[in-house]
C-alpha positions as CSV (number, residue, x, y, z in Angstrom):
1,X,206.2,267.8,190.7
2,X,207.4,266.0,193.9
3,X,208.4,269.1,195.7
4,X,207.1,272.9,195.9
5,X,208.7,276.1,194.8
6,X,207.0,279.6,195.4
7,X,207.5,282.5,192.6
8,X,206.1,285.6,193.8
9,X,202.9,285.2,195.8
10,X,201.8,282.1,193.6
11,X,202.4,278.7,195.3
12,X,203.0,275.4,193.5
13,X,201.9,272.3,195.2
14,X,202.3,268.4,194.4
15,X,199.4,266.3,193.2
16,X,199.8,264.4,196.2
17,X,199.3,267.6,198.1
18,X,196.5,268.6,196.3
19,X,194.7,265.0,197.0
20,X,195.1,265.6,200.3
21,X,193.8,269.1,200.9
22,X,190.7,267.7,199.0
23,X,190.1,264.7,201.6
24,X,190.6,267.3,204.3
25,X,188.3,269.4,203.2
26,X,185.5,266.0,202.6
27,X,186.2,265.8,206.2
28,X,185.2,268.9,207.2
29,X,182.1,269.4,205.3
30,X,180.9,266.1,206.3
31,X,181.6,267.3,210.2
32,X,179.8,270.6,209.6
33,X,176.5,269.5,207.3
34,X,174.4,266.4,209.0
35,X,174.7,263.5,207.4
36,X,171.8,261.6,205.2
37,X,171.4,257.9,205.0
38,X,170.0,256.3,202.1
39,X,167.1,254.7,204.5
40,X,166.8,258.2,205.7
41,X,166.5,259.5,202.0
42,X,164.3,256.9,200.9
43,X,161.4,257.4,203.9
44,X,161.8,261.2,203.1
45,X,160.8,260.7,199.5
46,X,158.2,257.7,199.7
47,X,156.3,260.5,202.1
48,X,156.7,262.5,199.3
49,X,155.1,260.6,196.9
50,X,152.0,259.6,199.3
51,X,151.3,262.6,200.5
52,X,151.0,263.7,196.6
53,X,149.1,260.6,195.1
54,X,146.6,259.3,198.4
55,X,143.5,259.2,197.8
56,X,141.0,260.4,200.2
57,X,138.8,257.6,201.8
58,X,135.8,259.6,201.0
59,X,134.9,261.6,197.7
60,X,133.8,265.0,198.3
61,X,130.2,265.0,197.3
62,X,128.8,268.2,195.8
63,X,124.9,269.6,195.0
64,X,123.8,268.2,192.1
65,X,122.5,270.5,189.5
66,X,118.6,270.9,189.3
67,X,118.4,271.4,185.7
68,X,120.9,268.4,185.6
69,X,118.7,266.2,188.0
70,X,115.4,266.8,186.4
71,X,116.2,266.4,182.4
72,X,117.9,263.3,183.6
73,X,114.8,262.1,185.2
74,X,113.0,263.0,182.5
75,X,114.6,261.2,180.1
76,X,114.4,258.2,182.4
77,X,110.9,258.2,182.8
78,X,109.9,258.9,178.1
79,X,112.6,255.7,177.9
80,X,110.5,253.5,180.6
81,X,107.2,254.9,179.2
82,X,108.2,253.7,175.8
83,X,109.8,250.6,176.8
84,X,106.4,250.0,179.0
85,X,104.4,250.6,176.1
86,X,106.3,248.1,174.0
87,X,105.9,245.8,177.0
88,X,102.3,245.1,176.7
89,X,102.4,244.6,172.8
90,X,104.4,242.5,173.0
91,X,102.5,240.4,175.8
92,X,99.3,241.4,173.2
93,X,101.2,239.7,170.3
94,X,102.1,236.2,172.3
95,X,98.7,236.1,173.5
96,X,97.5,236.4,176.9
97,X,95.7,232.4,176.5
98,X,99.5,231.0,175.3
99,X,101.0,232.8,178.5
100,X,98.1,231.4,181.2
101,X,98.8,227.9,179.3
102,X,102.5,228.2,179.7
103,X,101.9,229.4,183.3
104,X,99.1,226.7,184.6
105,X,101.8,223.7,183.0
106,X,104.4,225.4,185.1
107,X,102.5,226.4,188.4
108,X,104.6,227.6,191.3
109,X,107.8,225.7,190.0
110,X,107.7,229.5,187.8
111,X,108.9,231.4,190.7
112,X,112.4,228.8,190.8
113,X,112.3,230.1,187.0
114,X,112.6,233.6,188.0
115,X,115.0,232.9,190.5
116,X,117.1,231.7,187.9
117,X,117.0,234.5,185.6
118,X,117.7,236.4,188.4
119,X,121.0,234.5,189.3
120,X,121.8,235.0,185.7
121,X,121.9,238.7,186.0
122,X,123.3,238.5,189.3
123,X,126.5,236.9,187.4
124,X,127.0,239.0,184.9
125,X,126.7,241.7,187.5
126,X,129.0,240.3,189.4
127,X,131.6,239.9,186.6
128,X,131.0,243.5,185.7
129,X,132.0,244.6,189.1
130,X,135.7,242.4,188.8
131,X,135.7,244.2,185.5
132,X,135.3,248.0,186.9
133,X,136.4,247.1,190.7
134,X,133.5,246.3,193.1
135,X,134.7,248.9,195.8
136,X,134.2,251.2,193.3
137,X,130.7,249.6,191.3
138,X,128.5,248.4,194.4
139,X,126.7,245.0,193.6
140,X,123.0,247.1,193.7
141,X,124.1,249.6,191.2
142,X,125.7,247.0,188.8
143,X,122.5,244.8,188.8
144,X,120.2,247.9,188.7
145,X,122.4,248.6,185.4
146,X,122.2,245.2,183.9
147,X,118.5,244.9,184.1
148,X,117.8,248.2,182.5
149,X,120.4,247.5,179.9
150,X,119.0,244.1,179.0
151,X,114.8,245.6,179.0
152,X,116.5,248.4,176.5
153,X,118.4,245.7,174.5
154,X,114.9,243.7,174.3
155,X,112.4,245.8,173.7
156,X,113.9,248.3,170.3
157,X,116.0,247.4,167.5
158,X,119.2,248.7,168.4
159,X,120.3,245.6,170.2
160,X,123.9,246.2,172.1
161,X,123.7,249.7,170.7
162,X,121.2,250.2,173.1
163,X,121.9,248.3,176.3
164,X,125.7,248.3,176.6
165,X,125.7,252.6,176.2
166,X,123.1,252.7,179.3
167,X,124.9,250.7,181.6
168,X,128.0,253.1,181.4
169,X,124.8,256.1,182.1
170,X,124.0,254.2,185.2
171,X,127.6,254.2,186.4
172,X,129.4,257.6,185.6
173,X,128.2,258.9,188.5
174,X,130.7,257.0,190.4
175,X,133.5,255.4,187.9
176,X,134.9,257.9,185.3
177,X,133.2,257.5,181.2
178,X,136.6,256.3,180.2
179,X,136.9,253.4,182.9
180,X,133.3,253.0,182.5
181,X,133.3,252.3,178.8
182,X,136.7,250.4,179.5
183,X,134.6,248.1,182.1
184,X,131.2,247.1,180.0
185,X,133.7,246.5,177.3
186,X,136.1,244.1,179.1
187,X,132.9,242.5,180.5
188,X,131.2,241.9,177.3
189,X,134.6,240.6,176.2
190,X,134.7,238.1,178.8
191,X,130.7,237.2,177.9
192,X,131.0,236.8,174.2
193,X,134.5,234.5,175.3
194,X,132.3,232.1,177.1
195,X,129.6,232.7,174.6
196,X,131.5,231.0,171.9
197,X,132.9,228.2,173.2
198,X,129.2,227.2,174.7
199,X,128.3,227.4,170.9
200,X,131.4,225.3,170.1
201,X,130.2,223.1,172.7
202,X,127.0,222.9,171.3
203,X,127.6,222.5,168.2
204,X,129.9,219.7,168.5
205,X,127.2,217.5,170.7
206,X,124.6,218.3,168.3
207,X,126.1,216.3,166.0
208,X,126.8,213.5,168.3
209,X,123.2,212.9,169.5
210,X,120.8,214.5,167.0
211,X,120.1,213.4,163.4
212,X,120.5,215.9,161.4
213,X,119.3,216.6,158.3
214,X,121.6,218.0,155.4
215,X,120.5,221.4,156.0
216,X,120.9,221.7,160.1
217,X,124.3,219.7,159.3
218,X,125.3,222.9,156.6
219,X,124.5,225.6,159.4
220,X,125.8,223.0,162.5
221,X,129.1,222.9,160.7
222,X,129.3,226.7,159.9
223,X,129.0,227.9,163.3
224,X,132.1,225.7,164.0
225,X,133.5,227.8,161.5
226,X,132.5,231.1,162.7
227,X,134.0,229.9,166.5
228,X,137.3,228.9,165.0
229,X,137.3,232.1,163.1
230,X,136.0,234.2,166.4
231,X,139.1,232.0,168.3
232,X,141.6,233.4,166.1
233,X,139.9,237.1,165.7
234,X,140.5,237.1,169.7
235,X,143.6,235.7,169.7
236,X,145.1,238.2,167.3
237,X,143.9,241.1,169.2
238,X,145.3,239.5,171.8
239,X,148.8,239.4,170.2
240,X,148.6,242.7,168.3
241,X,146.5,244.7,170.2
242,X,145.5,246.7,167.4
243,X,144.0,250.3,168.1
244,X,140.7,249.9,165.9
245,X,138.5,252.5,167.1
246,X,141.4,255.1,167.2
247,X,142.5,254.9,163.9
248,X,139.2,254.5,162.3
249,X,138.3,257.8,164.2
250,X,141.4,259.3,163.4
251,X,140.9,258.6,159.4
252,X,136.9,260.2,160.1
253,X,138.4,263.4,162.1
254,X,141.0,263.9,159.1
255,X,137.8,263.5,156.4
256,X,135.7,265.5,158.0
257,X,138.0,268.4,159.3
258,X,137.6,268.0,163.0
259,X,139.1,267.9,166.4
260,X,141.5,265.0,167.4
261,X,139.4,265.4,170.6
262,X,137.4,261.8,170.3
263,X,140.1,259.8,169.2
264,X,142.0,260.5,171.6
265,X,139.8,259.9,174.1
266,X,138.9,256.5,172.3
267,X,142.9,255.6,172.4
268,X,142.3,255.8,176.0
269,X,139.1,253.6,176.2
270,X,141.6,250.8,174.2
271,X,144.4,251.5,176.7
272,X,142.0,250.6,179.6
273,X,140.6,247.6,177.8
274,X,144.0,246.4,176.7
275,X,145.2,246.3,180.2
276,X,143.2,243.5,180.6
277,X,145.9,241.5,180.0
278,X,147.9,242.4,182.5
279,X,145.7,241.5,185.5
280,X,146.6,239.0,187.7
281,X,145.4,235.5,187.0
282,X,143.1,235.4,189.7
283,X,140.9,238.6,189.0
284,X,140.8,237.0,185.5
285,X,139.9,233.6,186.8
286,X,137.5,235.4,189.1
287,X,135.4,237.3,185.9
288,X,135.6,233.9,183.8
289,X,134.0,232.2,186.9
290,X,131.3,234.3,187.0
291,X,130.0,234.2,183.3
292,X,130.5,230.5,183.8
293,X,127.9,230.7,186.7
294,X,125.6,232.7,184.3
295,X,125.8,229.7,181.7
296,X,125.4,226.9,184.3
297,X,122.0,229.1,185.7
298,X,120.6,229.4,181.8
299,X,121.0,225.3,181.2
300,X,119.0,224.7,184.7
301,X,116.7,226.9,183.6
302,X,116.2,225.3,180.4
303,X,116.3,221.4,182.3
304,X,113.7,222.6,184.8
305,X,111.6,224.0,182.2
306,X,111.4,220.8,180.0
307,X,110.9,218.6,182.9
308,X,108.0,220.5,184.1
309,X,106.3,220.6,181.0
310,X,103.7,217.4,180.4
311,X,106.1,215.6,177.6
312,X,109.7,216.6,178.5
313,X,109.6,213.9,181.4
314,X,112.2,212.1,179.8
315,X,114.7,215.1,178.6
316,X,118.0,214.6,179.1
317,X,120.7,217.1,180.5
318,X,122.8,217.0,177.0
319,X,119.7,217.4,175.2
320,X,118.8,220.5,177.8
321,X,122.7,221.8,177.3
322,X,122.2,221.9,173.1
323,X,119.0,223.5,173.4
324,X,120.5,226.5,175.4
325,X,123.4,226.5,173.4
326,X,121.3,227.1,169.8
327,X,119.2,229.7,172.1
328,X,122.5,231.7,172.9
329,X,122.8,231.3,168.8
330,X,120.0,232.6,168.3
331,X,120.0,235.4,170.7
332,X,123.6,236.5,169.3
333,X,122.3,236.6,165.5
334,X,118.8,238.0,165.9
335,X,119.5,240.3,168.5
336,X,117.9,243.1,166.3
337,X,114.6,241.7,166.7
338,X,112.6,242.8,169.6
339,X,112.0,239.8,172.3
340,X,113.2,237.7,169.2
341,X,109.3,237.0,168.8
342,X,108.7,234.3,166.6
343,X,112.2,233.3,165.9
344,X,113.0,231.9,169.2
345,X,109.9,229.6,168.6
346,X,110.7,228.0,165.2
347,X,114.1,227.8,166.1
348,X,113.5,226.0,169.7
349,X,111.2,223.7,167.9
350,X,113.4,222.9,165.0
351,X,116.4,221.9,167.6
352,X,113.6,220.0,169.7
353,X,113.0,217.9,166.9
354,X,116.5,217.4,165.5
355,X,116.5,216.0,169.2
356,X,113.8,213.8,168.8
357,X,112.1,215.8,171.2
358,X,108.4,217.0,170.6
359,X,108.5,220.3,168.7
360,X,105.7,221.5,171.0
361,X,108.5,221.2,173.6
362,X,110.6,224.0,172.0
363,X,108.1,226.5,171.3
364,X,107.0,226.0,175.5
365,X,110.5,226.3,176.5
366,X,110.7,229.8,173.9
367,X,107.5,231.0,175.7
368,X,108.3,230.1,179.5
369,X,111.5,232.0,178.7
370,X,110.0,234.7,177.7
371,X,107.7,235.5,180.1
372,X,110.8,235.4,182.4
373,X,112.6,238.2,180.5
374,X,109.1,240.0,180.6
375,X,108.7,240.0,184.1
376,X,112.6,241.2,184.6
377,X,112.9,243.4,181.6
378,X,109.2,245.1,183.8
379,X,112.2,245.2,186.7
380,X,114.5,246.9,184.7
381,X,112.3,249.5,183.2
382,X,111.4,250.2,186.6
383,X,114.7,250.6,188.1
384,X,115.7,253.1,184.9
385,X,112.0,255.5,185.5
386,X,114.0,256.0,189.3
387,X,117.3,256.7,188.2
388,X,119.0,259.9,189.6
């Protein structure tokens, strides 16, 4: 069809006709409609998508609810009443002669004590703010949390099922539940990390400086066991990143007939957690750091303590880093029992003499300690009676 040929009113053109009438008419609609660059394009749509997604500097605050505010503080004030009450029993059950004894062998070197329990908190805090995002968590709120959580966690039975729900109470006011579980879960993730390989560490210098007896060898080598076995439990959720709490929750909705509502909302507290691992080295670096410093604070503590006292003049650093370490143990497996009373005694003295330290030593250092957490667990109990 090189040529064209009219039949009636209909006209046959050429392909190479047709080709051109199309360009011409590119031509012309380009000339008549403005023309778009991709830059230009691009700047039109990113305003798009800021204007849609910014978030405003401030958050719009609204009344709280009366009825809201005062069974809040309500509750706040039965939990610190309780908690105060099982305060001075327990100060009744150590005796008030043991704690002036512990106290006059001490003297003002106790206030460097406090100081030190309260940089402990301060770095957990701290690593609980990298965890939720300290613009978000201020430092005062985050420590206000921790020391309620840890005077709960002491004073009743429950343990972690006690102190680790209040700190996400203290918070939803300003992060979301979801975040806020996500946040005291990556924390205590981070904690129990450090946790075990101080045990580990323990454990393994225990066996190089102490003489041990077949029994303490038996539970010395075990809890090298349970770390190895904690090592690979954490790597494998690492790898898998298994959805636990979902599916468990799943299987109870299905048994019992109800909502998918909380698992859901539990697939979504593992989604947050799991994105842990995609943080950039340095906020990860930044949380590890800080539980360090809380570790580093706990074995002063426990070196000051022993050198204070009239026969731990000659206590070493190692010997201070084993007795923390079998304190953490204990703390981890007895956490059930209120203030731990009695167990952290026989246990201290047991390591002290393992040590060939005097066991008098360890049950001091168990007392001194104690008294500390007393004093800030008083803090924390305080700071939940004020809560709004």
């Amino acid at each position: 069809m090189s040529a064209t040929s009219a039949t009636g009113g209909l006209q046959l053109i050429s392909v190479k006709d047709e080709i051109a009438i199309g360009r011409k008419a590119q031509q012309q609609v380009r000339q008549d409609v403005p023309r778009l660059r991709d830059t230009t394009v691009s700047r039109y749509v990113t305003g798009l998508g800021r204007r849609g997604t910014i978030r405003p500097r401030t958050v719009p605050t609204f009344p709280p609810d009366p009825s809201s505010t005062s069974r809040r503080t309500l509750i706040n004030v039965v939990l610190a009443l309780i908690g105060g009450v099982l305060l001075v029993a327990t100060v009744q059950r150590v005796g008030l002669t043991d704690v002036q004894n512990s106290l006059t062998d001490i003297g003002w070197w106790y206030f460097a004590v406090l100081a030190l329990g309260g940089l402990r908190f301060a770095a957990r805090s701290r690593a609980w703010q990298v965890c939720t995002g300290a613009a978000r968590l201020p430092f005062t709120r985050a420590f206000s949390g921790i020391l309620s959580a840890d005077a709960l966690g002491n004073l009743t039975p429950f343990g972690m099922l006690a102190s680790e729900p209040s700190k996400v109470y203290f918070i939803n006011d300003r992060v979301p539940t979801v975040e806020a579980v996500s946040s005291v879960a990556a924390e205590n993730a981070f904690y129990m990390t450090t946790v075990l390989l101080m045990i580990g560490a323990g454990a393994l210098m225990f066996f190089s400086v102490a003489n041990l007896p077949p029994a303490l060898k038996l539970g010395a080598q075990g809890v090298l066991g349970l770390v190895m076995i904690g090592g690979l439990a954490a790597l494998w959720i690492i790898r898998r990143q298994p959805a636990i709490l979902s599916r468990v929750a799943r299987l109870i909705a299905r048994w019992t007939g109800r909502g998918m509502t909380a698992p859901d909302r539990l697939r979504e507290i593992e989604v947050h957690f799991y994105a842990v691992l995609t943080w950039p080295w340095s906020r990860i670096a930044h949380a590890a750091v800080w539980e360090g410093a809380f570790h580093v604070a706990a074995v002063t503590e426990v070196f000051l303590v022993l050198r204070l006292l009239p026969m731990g003049q000659d206590v070493t650093l190692l010997q201070a880093f084993v007795l923390e370490t079998t304190g953490r143990l204990i703390v981890v497996l007895f956490k059930f029992v209120p203030y731990r009373l009695g167990v952290d005694e026989a246990g201290s003295a047991m390591i002290a003499q393992a040590l060939a330290l005097d066991p008098t030593l360890g049950v001091a250092l168990a007392l001194v300690r104690r008294l500390r957490i007393l004093f800030w667990n008083a803090i924390g109990l305080g700071l939940l009676a004020v809560r709004r």
